[in-house]
PDB file of N, CA, C, O and CB in Angstrom:
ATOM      1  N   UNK A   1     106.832  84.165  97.774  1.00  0.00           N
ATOM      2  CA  UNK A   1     107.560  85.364  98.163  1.00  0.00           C
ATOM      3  C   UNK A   1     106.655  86.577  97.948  1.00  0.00           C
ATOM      4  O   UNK A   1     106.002  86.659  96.908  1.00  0.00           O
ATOM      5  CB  UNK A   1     108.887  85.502  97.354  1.00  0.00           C
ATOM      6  N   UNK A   2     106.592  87.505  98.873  1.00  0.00           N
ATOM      7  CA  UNK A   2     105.618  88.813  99.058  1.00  0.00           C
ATOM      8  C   UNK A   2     106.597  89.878  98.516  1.00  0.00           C
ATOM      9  O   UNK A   2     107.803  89.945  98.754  1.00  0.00           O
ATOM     10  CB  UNK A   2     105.064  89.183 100.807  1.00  0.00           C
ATOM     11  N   UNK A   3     105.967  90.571  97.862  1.00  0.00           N
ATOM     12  CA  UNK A   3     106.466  92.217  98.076  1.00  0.00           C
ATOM     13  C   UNK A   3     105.711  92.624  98.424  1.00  0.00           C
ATOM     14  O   UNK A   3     104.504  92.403  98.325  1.00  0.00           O
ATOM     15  CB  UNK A   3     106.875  93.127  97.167  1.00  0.00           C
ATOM     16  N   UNK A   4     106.708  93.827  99.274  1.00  0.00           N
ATOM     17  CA  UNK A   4     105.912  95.054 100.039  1.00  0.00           C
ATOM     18  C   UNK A   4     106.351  96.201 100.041  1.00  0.00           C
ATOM     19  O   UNK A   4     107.512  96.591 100.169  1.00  0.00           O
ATOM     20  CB  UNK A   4     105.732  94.936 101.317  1.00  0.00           C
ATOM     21  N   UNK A   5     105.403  96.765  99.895  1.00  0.00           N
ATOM     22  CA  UNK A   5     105.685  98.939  99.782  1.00  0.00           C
ATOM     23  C   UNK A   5     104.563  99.569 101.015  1.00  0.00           C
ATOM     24  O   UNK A   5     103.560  99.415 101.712  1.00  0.00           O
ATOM     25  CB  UNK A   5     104.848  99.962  97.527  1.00  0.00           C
ATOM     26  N   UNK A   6     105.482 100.228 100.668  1.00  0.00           N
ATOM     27  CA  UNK A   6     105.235 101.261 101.915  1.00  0.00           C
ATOM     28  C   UNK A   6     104.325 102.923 101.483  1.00  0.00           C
ATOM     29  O   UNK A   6     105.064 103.789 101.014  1.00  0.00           O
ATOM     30  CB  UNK A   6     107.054 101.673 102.549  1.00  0.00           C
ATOM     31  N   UNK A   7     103.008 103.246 101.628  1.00  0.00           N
ATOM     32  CA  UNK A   7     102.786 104.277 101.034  1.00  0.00           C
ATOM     33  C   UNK A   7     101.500 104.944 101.813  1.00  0.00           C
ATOM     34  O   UNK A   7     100.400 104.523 102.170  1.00  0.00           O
ATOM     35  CB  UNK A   7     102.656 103.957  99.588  1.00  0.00           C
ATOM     36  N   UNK A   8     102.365 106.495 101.913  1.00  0.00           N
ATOM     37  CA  UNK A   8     101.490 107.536 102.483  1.00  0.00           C
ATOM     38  C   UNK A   8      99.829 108.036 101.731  1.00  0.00           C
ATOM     39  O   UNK A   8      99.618 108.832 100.817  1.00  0.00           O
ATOM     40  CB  UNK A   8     102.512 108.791 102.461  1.00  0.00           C
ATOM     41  N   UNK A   9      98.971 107.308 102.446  1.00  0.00           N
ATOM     42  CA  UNK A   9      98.326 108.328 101.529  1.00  0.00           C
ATOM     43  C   UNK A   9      97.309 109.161 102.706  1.00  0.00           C
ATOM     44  O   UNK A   9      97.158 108.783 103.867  1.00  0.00           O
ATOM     45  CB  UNK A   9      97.364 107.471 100.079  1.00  0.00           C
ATOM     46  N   UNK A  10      96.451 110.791 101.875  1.00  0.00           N
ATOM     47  CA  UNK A  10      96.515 111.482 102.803  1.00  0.00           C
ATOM     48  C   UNK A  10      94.912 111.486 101.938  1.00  0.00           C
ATOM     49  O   UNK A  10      94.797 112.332 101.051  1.00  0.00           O
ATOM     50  CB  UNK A  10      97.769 112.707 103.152  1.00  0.00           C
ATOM     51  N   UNK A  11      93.788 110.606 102.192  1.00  0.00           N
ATOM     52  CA  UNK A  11      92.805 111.034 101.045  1.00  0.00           C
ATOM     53  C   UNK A  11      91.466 111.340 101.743  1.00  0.00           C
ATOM     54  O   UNK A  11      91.002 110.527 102.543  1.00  0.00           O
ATOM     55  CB  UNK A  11      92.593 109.816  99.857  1.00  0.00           C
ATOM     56  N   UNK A  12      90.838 112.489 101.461  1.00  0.00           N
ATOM     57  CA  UNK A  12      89.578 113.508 101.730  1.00  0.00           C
ATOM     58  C   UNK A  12      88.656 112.476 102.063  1.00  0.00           C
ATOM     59  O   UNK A  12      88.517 111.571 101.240  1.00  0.00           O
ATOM     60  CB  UNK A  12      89.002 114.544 100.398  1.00  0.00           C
ATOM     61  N   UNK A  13      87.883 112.444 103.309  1.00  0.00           N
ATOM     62  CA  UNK A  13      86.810 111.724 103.491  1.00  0.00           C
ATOM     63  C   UNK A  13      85.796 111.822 102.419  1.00  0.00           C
ATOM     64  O   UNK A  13      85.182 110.775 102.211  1.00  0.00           O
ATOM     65  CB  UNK A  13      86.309 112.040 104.661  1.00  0.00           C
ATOM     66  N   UNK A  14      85.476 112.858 101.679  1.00  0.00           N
ATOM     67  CA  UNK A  14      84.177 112.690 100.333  1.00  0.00           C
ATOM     68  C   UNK A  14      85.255 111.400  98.823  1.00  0.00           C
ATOM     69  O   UNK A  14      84.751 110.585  98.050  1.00  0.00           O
ATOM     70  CB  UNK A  14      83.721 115.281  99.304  1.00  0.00           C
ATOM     71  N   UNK A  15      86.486 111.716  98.965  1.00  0.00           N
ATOM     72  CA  UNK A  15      87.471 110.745  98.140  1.00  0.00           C
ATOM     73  C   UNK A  15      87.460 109.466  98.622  1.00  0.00           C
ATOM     74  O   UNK A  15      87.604 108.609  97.751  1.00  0.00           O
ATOM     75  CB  UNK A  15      88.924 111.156  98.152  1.00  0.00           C
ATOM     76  N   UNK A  16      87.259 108.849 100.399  1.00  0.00           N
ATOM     77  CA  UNK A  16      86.948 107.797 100.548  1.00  0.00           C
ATOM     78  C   UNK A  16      85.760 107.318 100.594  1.00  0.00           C
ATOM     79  O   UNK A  16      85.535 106.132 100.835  1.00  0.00           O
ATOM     80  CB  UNK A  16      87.401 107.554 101.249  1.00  0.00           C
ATOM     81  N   UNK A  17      85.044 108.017 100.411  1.00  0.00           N
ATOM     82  CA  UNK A  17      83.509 107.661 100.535  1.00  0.00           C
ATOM     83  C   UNK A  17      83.355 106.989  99.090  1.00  0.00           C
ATOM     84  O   UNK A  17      82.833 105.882  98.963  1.00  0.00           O
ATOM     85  CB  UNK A  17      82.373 109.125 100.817  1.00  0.00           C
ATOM     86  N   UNK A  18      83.783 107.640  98.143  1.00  0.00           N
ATOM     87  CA  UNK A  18      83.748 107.055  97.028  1.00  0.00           C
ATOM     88  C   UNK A  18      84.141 105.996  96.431  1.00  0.00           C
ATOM     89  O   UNK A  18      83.462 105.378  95.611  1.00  0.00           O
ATOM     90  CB  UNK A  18      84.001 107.563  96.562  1.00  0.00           C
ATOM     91  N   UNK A  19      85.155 105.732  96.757  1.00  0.00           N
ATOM     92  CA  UNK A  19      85.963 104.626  97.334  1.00  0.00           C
ATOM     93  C   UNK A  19      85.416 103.289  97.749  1.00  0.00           C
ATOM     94  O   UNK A  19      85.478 102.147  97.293  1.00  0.00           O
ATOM     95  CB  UNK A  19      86.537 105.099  98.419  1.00  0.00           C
ATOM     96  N   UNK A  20      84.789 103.938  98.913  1.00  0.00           N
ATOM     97  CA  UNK A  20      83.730 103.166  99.788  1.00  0.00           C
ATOM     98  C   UNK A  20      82.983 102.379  98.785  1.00  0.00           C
ATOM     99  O   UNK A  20      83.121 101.200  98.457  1.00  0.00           O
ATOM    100  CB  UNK A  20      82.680 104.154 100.677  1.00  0.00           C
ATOM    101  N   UNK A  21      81.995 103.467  98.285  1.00  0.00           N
ATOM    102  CA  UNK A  21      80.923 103.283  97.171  1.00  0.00           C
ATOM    103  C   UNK A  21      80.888 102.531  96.018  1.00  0.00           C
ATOM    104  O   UNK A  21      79.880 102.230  95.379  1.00  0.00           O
ATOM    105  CB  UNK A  21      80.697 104.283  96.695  1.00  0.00           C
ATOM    106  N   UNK A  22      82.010 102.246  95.783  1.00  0.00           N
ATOM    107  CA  UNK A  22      82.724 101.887  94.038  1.00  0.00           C
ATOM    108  C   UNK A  22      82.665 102.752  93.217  1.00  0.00           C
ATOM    109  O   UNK A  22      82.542 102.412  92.041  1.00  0.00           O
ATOM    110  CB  UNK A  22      82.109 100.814  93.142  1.00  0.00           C
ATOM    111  N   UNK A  23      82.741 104.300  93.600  1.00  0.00           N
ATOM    112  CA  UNK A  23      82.542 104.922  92.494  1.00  0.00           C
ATOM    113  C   UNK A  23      83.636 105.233  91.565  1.00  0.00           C
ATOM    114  O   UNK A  23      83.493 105.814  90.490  1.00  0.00           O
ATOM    115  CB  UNK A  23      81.974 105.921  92.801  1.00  0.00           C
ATOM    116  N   UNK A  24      85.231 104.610  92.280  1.00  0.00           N
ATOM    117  CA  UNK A  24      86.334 103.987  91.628  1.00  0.00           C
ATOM    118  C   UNK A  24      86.808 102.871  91.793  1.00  0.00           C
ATOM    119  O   UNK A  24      87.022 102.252  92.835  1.00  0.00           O
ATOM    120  CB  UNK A  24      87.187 104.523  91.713  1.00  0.00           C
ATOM    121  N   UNK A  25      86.995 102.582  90.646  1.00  0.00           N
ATOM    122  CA  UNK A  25      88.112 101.236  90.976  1.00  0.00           C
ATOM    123  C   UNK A  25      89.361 101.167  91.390  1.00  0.00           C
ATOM    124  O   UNK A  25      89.625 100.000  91.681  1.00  0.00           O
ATOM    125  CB  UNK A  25      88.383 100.538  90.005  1.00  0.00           C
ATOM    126  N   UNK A  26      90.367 101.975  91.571  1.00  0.00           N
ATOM    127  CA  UNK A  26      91.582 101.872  91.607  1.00  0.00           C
ATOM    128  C   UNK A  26      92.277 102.824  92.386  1.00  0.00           C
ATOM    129  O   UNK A  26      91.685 103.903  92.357  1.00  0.00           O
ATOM    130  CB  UNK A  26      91.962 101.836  90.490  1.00  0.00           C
ATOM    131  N   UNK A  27      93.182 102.843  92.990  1.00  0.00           N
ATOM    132  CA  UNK A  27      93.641 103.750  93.385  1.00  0.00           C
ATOM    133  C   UNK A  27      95.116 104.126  93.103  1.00  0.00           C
ATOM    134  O   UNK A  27      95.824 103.150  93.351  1.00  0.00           O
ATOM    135  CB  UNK A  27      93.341 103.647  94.440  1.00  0.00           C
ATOM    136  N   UNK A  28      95.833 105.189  92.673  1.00  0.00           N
ATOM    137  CA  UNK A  28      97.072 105.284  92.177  1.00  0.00           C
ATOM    138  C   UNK A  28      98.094 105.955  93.642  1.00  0.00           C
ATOM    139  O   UNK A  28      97.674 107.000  94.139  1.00  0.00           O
ATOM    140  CB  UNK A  28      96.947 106.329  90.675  1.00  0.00           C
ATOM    141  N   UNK A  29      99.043 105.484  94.092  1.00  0.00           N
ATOM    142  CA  UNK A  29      99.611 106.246  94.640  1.00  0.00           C
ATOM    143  C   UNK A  29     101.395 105.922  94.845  1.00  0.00           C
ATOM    144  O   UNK A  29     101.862 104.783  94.843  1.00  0.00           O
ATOM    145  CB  UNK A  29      98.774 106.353  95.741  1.00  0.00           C
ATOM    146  N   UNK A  30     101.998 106.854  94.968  1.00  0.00           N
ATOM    147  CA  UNK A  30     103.476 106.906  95.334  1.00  0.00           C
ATOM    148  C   UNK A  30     104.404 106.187  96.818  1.00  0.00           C
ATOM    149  O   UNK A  30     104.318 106.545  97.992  1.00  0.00           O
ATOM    150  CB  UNK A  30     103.616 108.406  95.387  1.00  0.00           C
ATOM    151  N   UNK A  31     105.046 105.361  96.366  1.00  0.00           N
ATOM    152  CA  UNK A  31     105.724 104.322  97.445  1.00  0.00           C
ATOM    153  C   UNK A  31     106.622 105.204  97.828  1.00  0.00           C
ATOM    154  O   UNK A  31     107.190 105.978  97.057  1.00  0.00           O
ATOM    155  CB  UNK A  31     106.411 102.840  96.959  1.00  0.00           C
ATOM    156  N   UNK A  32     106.779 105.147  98.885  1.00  0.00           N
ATOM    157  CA  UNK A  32     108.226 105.914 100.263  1.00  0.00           C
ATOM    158  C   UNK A  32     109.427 105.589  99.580  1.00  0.00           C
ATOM    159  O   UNK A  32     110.466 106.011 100.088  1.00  0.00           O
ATOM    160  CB  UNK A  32     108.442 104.985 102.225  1.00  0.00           C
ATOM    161  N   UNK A  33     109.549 104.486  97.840  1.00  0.00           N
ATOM    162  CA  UNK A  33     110.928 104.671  97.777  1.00  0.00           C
ATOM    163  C   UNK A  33     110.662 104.637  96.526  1.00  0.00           C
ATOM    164  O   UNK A  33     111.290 103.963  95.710  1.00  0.00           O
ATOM    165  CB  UNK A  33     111.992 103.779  98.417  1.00  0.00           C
ATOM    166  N   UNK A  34     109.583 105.459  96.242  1.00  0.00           N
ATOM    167  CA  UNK A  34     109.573 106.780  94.992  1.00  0.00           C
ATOM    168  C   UNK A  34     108.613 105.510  93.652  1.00  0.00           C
ATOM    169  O   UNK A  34     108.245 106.001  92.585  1.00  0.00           O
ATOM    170  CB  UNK A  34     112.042 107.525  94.260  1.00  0.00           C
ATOM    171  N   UNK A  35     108.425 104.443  93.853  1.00  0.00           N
ATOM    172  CA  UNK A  35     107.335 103.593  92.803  1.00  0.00           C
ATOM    173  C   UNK A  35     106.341 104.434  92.857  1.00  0.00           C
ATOM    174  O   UNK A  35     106.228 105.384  93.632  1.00  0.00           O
ATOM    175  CB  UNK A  35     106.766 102.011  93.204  1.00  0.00           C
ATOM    176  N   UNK A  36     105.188 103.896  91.558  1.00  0.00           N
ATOM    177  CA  UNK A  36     103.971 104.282  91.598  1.00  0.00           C
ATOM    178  C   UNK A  36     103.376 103.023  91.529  1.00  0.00           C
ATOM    179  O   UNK A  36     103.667 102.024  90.871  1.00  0.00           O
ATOM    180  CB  UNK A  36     103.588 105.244  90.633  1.00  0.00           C
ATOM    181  N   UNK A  37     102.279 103.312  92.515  1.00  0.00           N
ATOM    182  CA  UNK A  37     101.523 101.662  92.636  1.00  0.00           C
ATOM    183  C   UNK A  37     100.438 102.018  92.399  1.00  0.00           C
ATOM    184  O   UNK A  37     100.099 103.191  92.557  1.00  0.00           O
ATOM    185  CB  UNK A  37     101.478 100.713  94.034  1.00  0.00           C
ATOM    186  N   UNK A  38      99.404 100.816  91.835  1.00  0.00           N
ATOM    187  CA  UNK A  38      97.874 100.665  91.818  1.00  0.00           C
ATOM    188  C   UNK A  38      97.548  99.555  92.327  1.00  0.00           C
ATOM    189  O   UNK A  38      98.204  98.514  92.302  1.00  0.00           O
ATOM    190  CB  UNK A  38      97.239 100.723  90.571  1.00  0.00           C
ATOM    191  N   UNK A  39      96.327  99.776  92.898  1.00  0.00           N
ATOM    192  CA  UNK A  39      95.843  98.330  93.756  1.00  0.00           C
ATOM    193  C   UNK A  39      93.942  99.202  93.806  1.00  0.00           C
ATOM    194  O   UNK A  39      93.387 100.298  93.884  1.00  0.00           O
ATOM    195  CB  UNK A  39      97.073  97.973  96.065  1.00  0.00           C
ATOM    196  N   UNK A  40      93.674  97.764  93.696  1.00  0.00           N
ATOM    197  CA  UNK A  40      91.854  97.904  93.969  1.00  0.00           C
ATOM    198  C   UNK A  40      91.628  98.675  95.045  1.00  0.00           C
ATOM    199  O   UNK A  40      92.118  98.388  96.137  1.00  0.00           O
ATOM    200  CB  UNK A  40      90.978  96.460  94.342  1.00  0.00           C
ATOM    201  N   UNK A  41      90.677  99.995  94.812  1.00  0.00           N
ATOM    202  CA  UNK A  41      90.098 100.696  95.115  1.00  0.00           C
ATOM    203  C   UNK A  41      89.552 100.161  96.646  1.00  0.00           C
ATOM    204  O   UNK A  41      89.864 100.724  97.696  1.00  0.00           O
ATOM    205  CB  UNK A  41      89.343 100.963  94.056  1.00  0.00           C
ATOM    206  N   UNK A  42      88.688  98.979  96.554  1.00  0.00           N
ATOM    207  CA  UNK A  42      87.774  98.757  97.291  1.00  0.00           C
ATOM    208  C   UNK A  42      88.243  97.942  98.899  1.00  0.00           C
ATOM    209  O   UNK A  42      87.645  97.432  99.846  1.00  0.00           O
ATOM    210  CB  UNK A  42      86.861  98.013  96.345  1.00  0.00           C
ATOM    211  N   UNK A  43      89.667  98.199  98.493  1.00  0.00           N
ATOM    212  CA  UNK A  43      90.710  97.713  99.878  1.00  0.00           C
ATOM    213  C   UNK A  43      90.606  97.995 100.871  1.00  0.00           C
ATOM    214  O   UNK A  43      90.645  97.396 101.946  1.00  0.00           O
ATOM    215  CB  UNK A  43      91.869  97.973  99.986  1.00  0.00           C
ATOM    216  N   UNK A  44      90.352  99.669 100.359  1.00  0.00           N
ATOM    217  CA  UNK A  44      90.329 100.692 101.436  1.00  0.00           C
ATOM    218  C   UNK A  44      89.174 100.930 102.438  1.00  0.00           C
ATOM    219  O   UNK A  44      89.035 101.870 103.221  1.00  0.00           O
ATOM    220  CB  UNK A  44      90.492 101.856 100.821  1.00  0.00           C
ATOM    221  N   UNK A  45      88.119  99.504 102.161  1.00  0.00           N
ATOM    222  CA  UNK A  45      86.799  99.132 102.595  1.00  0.00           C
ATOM    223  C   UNK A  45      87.201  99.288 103.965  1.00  0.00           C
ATOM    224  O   UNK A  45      86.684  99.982 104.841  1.00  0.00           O
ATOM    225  CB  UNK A  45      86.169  97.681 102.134  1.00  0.00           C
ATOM    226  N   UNK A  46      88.539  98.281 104.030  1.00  0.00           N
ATOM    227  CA  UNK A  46      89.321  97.829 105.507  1.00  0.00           C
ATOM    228  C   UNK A  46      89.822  98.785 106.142  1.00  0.00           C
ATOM    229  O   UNK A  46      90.244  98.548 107.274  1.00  0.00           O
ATOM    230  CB  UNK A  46      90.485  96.914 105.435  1.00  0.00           C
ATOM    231  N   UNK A  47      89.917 100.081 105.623  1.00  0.00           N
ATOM    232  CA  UNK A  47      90.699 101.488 106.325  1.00  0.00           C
ATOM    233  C   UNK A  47      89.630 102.201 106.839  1.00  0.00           C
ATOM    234  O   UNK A  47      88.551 102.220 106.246  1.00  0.00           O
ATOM    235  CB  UNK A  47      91.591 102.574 105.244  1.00  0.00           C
ATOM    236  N   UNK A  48      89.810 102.771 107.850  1.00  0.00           N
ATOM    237  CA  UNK A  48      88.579 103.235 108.204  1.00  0.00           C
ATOM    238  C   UNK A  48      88.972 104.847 108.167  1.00  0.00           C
ATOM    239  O   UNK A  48      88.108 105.717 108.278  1.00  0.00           O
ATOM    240  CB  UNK A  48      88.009 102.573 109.688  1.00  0.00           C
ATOM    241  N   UNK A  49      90.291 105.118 108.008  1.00  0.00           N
ATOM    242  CA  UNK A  49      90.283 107.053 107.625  1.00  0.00           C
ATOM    243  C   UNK A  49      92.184 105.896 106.455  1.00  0.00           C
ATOM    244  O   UNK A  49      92.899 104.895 106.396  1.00  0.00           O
ATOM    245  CB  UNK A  49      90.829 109.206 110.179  1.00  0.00           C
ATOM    246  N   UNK A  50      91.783 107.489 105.791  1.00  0.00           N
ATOM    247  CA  UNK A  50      92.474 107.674 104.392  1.00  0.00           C
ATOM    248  C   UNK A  50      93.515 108.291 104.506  1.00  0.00           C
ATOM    249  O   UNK A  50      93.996 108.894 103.547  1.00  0.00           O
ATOM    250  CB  UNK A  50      91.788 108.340 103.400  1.00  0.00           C
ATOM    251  N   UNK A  51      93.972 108.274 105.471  1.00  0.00           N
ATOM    252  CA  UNK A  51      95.321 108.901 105.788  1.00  0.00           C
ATOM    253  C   UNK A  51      96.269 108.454 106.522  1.00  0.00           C
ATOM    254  O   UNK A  51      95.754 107.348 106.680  1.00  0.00           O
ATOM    255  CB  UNK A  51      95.224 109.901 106.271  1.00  0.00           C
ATOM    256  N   UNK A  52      97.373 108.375 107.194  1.00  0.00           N
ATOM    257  CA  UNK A  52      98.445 107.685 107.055  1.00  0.00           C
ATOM    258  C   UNK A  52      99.500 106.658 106.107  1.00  0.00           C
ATOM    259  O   UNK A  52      99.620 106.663 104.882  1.00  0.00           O
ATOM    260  CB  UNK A  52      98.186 107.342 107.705  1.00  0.00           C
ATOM    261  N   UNK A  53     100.171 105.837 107.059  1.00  0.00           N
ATOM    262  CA  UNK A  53     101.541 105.373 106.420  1.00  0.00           C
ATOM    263  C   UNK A  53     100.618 103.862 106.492  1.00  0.00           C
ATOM    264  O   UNK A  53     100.205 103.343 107.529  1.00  0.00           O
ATOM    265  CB  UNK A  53     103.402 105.641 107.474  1.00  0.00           C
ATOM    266  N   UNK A  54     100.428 103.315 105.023  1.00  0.00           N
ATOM    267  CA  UNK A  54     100.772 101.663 105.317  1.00  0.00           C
ATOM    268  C   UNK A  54     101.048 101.193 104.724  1.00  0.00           C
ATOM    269  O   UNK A  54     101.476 101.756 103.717  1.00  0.00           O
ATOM    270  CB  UNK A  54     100.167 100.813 105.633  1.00  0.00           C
ATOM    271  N   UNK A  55     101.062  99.289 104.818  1.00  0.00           N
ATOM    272  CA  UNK A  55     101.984  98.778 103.987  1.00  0.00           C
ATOM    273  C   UNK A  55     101.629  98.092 102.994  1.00  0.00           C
ATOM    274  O   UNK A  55     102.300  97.076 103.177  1.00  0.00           O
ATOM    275  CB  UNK A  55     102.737  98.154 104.527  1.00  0.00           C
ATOM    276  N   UNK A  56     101.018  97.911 102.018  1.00  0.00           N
ATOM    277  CA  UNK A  56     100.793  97.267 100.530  1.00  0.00           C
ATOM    278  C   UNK A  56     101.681  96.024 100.671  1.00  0.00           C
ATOM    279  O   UNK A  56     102.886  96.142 100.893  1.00  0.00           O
ATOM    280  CB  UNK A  56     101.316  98.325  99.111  1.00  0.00           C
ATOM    281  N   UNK A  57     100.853  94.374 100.492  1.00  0.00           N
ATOM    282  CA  UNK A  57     101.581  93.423 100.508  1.00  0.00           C
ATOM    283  C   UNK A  57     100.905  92.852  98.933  1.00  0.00           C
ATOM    284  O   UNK A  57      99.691  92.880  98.732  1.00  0.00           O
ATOM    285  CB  UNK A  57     101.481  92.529 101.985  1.00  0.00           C
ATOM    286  N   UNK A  58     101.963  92.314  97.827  1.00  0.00           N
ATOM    287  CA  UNK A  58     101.814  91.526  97.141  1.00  0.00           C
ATOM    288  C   UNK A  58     102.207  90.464  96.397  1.00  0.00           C
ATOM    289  O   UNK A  58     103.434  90.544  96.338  1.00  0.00           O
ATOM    290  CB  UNK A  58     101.600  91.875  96.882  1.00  0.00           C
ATOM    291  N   UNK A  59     101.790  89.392  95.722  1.00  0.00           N
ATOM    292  CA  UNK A  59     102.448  88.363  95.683  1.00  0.00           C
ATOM    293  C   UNK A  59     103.006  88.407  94.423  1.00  0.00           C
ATOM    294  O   UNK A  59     102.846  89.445  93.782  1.00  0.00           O
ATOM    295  CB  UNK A  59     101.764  87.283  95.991  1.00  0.00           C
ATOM    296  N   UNK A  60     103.768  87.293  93.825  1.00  0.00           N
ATOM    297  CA  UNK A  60     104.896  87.329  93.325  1.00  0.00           C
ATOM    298  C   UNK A  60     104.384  87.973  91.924  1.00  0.00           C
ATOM    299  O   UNK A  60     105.201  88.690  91.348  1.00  0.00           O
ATOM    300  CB  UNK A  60     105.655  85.932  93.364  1.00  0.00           C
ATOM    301  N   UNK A  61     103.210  87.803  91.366  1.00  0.00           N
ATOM    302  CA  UNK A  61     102.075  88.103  90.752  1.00  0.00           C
ATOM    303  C   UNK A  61     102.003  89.471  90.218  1.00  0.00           C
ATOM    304  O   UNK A  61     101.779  89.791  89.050  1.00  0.00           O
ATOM    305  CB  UNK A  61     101.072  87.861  91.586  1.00  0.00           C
ATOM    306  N   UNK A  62     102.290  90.467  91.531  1.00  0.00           N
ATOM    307  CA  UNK A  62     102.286  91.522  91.586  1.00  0.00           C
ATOM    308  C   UNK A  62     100.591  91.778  91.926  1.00  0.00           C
ATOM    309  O   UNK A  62     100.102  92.880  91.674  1.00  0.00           O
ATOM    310  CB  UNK A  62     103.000  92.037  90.391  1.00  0.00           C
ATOM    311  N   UNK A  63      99.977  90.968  92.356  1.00  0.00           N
ATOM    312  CA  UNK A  63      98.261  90.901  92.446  1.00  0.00           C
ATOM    313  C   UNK A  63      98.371  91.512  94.347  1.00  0.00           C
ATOM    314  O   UNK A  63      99.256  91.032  95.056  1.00  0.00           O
ATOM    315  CB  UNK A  63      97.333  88.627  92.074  1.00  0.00           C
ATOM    316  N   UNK A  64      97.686  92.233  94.743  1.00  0.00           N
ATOM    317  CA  UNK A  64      97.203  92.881  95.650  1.00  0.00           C
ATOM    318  C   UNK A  64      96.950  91.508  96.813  1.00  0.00           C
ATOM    319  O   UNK A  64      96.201  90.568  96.546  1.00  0.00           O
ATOM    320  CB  UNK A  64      95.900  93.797  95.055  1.00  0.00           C
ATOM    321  N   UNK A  65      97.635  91.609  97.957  1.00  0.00           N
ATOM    322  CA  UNK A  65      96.919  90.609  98.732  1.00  0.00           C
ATOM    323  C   UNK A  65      97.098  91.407 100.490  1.00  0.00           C
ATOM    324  O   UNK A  65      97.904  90.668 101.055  1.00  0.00           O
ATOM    325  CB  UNK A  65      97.801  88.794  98.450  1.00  0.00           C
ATOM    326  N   UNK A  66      96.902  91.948 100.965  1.00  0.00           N
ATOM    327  CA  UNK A  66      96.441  93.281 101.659  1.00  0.00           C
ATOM    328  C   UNK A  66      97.052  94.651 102.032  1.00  0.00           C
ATOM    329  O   UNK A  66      97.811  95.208 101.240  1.00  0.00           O
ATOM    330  CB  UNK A  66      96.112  92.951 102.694  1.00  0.00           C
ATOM    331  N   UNK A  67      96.854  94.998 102.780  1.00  0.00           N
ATOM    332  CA  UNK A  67      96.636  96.779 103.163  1.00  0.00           C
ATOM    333  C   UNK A  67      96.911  96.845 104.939  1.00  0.00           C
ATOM    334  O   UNK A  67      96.059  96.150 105.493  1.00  0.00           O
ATOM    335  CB  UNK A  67      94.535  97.469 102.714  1.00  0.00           C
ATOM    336  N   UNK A  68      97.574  97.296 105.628  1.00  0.00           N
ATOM    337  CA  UNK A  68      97.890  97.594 106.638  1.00  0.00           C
ATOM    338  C   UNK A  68      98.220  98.717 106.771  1.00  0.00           C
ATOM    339  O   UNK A  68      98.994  99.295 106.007  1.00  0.00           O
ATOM    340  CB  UNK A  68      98.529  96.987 106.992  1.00  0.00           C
ATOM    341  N   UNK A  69      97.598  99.293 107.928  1.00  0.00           N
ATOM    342  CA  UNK A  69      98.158 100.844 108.622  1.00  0.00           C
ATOM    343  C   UNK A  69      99.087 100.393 109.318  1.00  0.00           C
ATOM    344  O   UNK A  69      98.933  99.234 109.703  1.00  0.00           O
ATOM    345  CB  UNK A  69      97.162 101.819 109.625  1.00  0.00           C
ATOM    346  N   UNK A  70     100.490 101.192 109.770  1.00  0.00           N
ATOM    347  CA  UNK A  70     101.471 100.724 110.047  1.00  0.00           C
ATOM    348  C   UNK A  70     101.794 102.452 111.083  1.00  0.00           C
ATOM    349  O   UNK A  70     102.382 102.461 112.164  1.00  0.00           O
ATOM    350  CB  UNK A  70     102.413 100.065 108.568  1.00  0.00           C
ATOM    351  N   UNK A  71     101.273 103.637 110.431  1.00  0.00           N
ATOM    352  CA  UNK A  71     101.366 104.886 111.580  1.00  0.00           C
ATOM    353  C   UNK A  71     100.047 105.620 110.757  1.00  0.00           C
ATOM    354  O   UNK A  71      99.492 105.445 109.672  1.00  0.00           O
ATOM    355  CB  UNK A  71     103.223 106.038 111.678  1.00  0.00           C
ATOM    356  N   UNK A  72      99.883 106.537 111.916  1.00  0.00           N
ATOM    357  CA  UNK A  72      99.082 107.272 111.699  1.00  0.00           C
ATOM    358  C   UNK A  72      99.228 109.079 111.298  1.00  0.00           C
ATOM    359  O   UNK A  72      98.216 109.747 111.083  1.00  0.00           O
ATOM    360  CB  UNK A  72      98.492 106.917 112.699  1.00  0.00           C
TER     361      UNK A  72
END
């Protein structure tokens, strides 16, 4: 069984670059029905801009298993 959240994020191309880079690990951000989530930084390898709506899928674990843009 998956959970999934839903979360805007709106982040500065020099903030994804870093990202990019590993110059963080993690990223913190706020779910559309008000959670705070963290998931590996280096996800966002797969995003190619840092902004919009997507969807955070994880397993029962609560362990990160991907990242989808869902709007822009």
């Amino acid at each position: 069984m998956y959970q999934r959240m839903r979360v805007v994020l709106n982040i500065s191309s020099h903030k994804l670059s870093q990202y990019y880079e590993g110059a963080a690990d993690s990223v913190v951000a706020t779910a559309t029905d008000g959670r705070t989530v963290k998931f590996p930084a280096n996800v966002l390898r797969s995003v190619v801009q840092g902004d919009g709506m997507f969807e955070l899928t994880f397993d029962k674990r609560n362990k990160f298993v991907s990242i989808r843009r869902i709007s822009d």
